[in-house]
matplotlib code that plots the C-alpha trace (Angstrom):
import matplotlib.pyplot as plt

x = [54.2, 57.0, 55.7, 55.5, 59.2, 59.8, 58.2, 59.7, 63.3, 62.8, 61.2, 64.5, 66.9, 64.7, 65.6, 64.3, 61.6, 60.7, 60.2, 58.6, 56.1, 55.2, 55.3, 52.6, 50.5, 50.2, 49.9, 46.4, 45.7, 45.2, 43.3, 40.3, 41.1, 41.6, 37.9, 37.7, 39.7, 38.7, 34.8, 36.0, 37.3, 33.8, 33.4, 36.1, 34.3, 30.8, 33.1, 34.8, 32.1, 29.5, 32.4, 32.6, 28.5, 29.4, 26.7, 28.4, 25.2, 26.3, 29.2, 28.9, 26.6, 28.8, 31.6, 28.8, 28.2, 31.8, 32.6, 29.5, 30.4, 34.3, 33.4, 32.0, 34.0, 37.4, 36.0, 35.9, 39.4, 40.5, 39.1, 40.4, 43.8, 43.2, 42.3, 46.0, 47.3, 44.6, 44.6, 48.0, 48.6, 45.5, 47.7, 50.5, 52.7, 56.2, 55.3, 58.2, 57.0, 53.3, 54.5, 55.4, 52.9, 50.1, 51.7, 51.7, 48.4, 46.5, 48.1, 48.0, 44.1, 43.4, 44.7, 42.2, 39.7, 41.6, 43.3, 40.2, 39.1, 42.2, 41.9, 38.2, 38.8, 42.0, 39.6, 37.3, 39.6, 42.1, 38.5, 37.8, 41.7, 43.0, 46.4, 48.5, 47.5, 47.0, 50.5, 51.9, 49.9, 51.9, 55.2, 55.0, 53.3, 56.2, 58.9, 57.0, 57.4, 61.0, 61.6, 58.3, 59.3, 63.1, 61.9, 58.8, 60.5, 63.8, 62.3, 63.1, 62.9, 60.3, 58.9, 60.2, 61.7, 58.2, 59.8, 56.8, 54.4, 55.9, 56.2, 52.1, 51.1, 53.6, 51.3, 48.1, 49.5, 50.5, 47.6, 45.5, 48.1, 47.5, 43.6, 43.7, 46.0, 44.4, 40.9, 42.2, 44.7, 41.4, 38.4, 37.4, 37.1, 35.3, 32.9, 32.4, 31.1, 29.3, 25.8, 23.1, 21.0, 23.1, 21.3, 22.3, 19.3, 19.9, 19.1, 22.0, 24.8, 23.5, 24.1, 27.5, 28.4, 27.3, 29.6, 32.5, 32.2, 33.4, 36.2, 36.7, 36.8, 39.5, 41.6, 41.1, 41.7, 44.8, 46.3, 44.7, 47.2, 50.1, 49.1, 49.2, 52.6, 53.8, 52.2, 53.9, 57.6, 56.3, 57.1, 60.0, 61.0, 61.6, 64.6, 62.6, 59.5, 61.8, 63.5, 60.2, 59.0, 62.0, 62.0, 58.1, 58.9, 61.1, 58.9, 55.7, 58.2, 57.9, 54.4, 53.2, 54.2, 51.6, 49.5, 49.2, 49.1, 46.1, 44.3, 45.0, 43.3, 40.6, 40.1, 40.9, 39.1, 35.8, 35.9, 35.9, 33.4, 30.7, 31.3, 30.4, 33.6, 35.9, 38.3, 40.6, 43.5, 43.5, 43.5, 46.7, 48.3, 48.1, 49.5, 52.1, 53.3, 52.8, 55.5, 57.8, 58.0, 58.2, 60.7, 62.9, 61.6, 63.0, 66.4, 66.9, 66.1, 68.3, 71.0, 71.1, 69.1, 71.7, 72.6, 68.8, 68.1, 70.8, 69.1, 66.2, 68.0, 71.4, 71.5, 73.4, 71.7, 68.6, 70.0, 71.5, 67.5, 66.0, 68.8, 68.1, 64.3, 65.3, 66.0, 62.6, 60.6, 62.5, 61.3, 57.3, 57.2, 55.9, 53.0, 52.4, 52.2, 49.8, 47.1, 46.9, 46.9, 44.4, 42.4, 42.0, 41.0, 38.1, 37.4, 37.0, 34.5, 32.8, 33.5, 33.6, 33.0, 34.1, 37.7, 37.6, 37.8, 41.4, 42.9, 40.8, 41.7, 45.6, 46.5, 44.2, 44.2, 47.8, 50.2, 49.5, 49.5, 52.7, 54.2, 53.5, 54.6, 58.1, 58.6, 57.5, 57.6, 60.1, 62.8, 63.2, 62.6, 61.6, 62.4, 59.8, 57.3, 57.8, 57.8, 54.7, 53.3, 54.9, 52.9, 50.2, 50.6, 51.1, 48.1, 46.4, 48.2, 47.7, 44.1, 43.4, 44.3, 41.7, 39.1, 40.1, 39.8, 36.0, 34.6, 35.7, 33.8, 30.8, 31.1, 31.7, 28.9, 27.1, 27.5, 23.9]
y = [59.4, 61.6, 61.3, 57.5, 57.3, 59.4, 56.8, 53.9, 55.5, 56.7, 53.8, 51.6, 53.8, 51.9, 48.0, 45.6, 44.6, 48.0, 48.5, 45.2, 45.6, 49.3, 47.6, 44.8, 47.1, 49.5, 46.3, 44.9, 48.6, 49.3, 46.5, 47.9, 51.4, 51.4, 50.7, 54.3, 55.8, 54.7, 55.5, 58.9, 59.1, 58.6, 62.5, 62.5, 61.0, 62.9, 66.4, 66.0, 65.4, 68.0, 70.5, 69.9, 70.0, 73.6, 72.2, 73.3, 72.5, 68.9, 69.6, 71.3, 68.7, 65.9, 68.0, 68.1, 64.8, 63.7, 65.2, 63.6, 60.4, 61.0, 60.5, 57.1, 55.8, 57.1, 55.5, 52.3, 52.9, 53.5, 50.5, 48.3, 49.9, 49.4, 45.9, 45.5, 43.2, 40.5, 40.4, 39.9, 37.0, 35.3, 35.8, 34.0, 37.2, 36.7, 37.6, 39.4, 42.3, 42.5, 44.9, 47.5, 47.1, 47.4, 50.6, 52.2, 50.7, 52.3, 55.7, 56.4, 55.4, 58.6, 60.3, 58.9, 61.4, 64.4, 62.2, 61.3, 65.0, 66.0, 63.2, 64.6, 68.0, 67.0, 64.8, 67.6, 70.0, 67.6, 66.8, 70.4, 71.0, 72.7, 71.1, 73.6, 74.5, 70.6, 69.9, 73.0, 71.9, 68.5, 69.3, 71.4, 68.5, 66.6, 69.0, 69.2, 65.3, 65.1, 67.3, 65.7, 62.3, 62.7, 65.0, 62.5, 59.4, 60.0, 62.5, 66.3, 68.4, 67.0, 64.6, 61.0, 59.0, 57.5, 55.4, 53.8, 55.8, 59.1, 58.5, 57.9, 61.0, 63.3, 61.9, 63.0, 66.5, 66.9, 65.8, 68.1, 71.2, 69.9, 70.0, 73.7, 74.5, 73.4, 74.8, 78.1, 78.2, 77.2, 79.0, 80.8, 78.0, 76.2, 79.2, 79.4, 75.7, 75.6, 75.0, 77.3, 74.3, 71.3, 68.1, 66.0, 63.4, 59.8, 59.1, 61.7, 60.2, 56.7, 57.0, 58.9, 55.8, 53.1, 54.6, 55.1, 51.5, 49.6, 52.3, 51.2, 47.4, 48.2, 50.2, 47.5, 44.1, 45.4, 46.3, 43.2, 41.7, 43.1, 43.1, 39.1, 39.5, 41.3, 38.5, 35.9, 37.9, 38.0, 33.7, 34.3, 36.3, 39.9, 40.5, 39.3, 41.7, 45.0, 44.4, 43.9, 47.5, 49.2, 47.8, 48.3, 51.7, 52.9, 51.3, 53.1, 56.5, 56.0, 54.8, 58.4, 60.0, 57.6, 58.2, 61.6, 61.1, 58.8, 61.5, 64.4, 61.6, 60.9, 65.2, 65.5, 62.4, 63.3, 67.1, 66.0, 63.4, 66.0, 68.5, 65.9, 65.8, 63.5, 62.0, 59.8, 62.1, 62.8, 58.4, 58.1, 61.3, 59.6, 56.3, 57.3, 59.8, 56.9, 54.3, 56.7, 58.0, 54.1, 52.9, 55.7, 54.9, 51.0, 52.6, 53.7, 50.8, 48.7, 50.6, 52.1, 49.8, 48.9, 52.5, 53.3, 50.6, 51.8, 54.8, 52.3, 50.3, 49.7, 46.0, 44.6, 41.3, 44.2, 45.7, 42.6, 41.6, 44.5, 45.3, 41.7, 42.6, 45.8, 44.8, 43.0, 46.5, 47.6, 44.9, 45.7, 49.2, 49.8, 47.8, 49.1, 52.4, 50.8, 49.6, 52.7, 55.1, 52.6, 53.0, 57.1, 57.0, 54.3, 56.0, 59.7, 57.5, 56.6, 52.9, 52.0, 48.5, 46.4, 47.5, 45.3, 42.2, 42.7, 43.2, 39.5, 38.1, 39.1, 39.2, 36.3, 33.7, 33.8, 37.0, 35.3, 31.5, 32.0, 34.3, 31.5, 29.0, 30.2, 31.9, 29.5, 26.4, 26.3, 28.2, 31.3, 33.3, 37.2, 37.3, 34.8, 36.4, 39.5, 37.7, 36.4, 40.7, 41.1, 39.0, 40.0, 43.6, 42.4, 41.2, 43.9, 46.1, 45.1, 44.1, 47.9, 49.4, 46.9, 48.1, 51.6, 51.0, 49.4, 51.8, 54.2, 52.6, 52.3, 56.1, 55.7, 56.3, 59.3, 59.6, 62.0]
z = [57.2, 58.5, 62.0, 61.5, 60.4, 63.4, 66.2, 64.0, 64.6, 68.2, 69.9, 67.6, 69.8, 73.1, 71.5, 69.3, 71.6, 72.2, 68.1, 67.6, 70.6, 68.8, 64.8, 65.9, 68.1, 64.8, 62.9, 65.2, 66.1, 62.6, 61.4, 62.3, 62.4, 58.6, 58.5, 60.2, 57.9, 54.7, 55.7, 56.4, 52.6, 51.6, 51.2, 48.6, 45.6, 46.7, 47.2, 43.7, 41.8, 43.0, 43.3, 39.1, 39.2, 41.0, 43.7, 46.9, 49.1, 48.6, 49.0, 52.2, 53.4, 52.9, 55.0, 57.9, 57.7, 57.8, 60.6, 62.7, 61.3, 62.6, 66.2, 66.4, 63.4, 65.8, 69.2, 67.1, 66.4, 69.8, 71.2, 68.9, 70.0, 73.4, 72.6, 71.4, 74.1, 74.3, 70.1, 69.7, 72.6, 70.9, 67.7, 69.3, 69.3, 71.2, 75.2, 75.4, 72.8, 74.8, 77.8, 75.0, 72.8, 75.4, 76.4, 73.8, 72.3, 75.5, 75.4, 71.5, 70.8, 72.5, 69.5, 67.1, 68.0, 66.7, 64.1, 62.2, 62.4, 60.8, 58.2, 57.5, 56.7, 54.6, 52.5, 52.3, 51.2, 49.1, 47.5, 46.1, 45.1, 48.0, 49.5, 50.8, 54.3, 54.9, 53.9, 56.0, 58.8, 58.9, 58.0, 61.0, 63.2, 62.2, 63.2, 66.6, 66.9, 67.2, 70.2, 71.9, 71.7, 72.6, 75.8, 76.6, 75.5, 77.8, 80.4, 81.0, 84.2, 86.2, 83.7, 84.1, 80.9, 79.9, 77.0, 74.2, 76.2, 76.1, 72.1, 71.8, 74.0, 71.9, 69.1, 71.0, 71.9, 67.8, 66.3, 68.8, 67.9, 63.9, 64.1, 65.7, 63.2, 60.3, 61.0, 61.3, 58.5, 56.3, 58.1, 55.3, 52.7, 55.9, 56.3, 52.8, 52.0, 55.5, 54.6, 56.4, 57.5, 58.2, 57.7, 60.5, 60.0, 59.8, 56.1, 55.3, 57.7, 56.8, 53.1, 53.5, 55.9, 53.2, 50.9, 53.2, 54.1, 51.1, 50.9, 54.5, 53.6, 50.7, 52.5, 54.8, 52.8, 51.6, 55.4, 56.9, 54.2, 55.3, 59.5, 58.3, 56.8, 60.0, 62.6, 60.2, 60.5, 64.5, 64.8, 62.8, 66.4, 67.6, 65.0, 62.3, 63.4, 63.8, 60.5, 58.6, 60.7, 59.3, 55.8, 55.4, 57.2, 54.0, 51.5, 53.2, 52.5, 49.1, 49.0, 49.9, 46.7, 44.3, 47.2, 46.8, 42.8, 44.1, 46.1, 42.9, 40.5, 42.7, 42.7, 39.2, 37.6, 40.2, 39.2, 35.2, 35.8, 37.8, 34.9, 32.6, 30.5, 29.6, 32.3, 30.3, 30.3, 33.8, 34.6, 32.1, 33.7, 36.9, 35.9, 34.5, 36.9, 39.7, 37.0, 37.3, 40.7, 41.6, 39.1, 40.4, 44.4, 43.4, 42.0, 45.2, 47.2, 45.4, 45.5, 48.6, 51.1, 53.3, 54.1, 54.3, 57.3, 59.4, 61.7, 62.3, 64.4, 66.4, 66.3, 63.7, 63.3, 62.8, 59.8, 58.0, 58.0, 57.0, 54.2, 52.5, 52.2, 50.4, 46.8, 47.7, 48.2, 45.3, 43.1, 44.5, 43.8, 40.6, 41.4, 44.6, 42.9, 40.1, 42.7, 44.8, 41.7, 40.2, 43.8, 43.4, 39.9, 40.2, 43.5, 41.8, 38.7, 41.5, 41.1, 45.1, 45.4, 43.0, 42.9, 46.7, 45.0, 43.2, 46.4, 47.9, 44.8, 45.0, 48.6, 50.1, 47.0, 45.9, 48.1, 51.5, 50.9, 48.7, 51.4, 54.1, 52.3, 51.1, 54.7, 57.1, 55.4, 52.5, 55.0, 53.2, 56.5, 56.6, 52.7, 51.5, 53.0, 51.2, 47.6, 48.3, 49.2, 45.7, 44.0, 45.5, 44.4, 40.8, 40.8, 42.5, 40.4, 37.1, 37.2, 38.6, 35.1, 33.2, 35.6, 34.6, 31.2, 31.7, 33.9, 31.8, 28.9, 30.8, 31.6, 35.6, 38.2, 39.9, 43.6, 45.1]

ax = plt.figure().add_subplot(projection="3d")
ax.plot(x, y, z, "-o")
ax.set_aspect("equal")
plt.show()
């Protein structure tokens, strides 16, 4: 996320077209990359709960698998990248924002090849409780950004200022150095769980993929929401579109820390629930370490969003658009938290597709259309189409917890 605040802020210093034409190509871009990366997090669940089972076969398997499955699942993702332009002129994006965005759309799918590698092995390992040389790896990778996108982005030596498209090969060269890096800071758990005969039949990859898919089509339903929201600021014009990339830049910030409390109660709950014990403890744990991380994230917002806006962007018309949707995010946070906390735990009891239909439900029957409505036709602008997110998440949110509370009832389900 780091990296992503990074570009945000870099390609802000090249103009509000610039940072519009790069926020709607990651907002088509990653409409059906999602789908990518949410099949990948299939091996989580399946990890988790033979890792409590102390089968490390499966486990090992699974990691094979994973990794097969990465390849085609990321040359899915870079096409759709590449497929940026057409997609957003058909969505009736400004014309002014294409040059950048197809720029920078045709350069960065490249790096979705070593991306989703890196995402595999960090479900992998995440999945059997080790974090550390995953997080190392990409605090570094971020640290590396900042020097490779101001000397690609504005040109060194004999390399020319390549502006967007400097930003998405810096990306390719870090997520390439991240993958190396990563391997061989975890090598020996890799050699450990590396099973002696992979199994790299069809029936194996084919059941890892039918799992991964409905993670995929979550992860997906609940960006495809928000890709919406983003084409709806894009008719509100450019302005409109860079202040809603800043504004969902910062609350995207915050969103990682429930995020990783998602990914630990998706370990946790998986690890409890393969060992045949009670998991209970570690689903309230999880909650209620996501409230509070958010109520404190919405503090924050609300007092402070003005000042947190300003290195986005230079323009002040920018900023007075992107600090008025801040109280908003502040107001959405706890429930944001709730639904992806809500996400990890059902996704660690094994409950995979049934959890899809909160975020249809919320987002599609009553987020969007409200959103729409109070944005584009009741006049509220950029801000109405954030209330309507909000309910959304509320819904999404709360429904989550009484699906925790029945799978857990029901005793969860067995993923072999």
């Amino acid at each position: 996320m780091a990296m992503n605040v990074i570009d945000t802020i870099s390609v802000g210093q090249l103009g509000s077209l610039a940072q519009a034409g790069v926020g709607a190509t990651h907002a088509w871009g990653l409409s059906g990359a999602v789908l990518a990366m949410g099949a990948v997090r299939a091996v989580e669940p399946i990890v988790a709960q033979a890792h409590g089972e102390g089968d490390r076969e499966a486990s090992g398997q699974a990691l094979v698998r994973i990794l097969v499955l990465s390849i085609p699942l990321a040359a899915f993702a870079a096409f759709w990248y590449v497929m940026a332009g057409p997609g957003l002129r058909f969505l009736g994006q400004p014309e002014s924002v294409l040059p950048s965005a197809t720029a920078y759309a045709h350069a960065y799918a490249v790096s979705w090849f070593p991306a989703l590698l890196v995402q595999s092995l960090r479900a992998f390992l995440q999945s059997l409780g080790v974090v550390r040389p995953a997080m190392i790896v990409m605090v570094g990778g971020a640290l590396l950004k900042v020097p490779l996108n101001v000397a690609l982005m504005g040109g060194f030596g004999p390399v020319p200022a390549l502006g967007v498209t400097g930003v998405a090969l810096a990306s390719i060269v870090v997520e390439l150095l991240m993958l190396g890096a990563l391997v061989f800071a975890t090598r020996s758990v890799l050699r450990e769980y590396w099973p002696r005969t992979p199994d790299f039949g069809v029936a194996g990859l084919w059941r890892l993929f039918r799992l991964g898919l409905p993670l995929g089509v979550q992860m997906g339903t609940e960006f495809w929401a928000f890709a919406t929201m983003a084409m709806m600021m894009g008719r509100l014009g450019p302005d409109a579109m860079a202040a809603h990339q800043a504004a969902l830049n910062l609350a995207s910030v915050t969103f990682m820390f429930p995020l990783g409390v998602s990914t630990a109660a998706s370990a946790r709950v998986g690890h409890r629930f393969g060992a045949g014990e009670d998991w209970a403890d570690a689903a309230k744990a999880a909650v209620l370490l996501g409230v509070a991380l958010q109520i404190t994230s919405g503090l924050v917002f609300w007092g402070l969003g003005p000042e947190l806006v300003k290195p986005y962007n230079p323009d002040p018309a920018v900023r007075a658009i992107a600090a008025s949707l801040t109280p908003i995010a502040a107001a959405f946070q706890l429930f944001d938290g709730m639904q992806v906390i809500g996400f990890g735990v059902l996704r660690g009891a094994g409950d995979v597709r049934v959890p899809t239909l909160a975020n249809l439900v919320g987002y599609y029957l009553f987020g969007l259309p409200l959103g729409y409505w109070l944005g584009l036709r009741a006049g509220w602008g950029p801000e109405g189409i954030w209330w309507g997110i909000s309910l959304g998440l509320a819904i999404v949110g709360t429904s989550l917890l009484f699906r925790i509370r029945y799978v857990h009832r029901r005793g969860g389900v067995r993923l072999r």
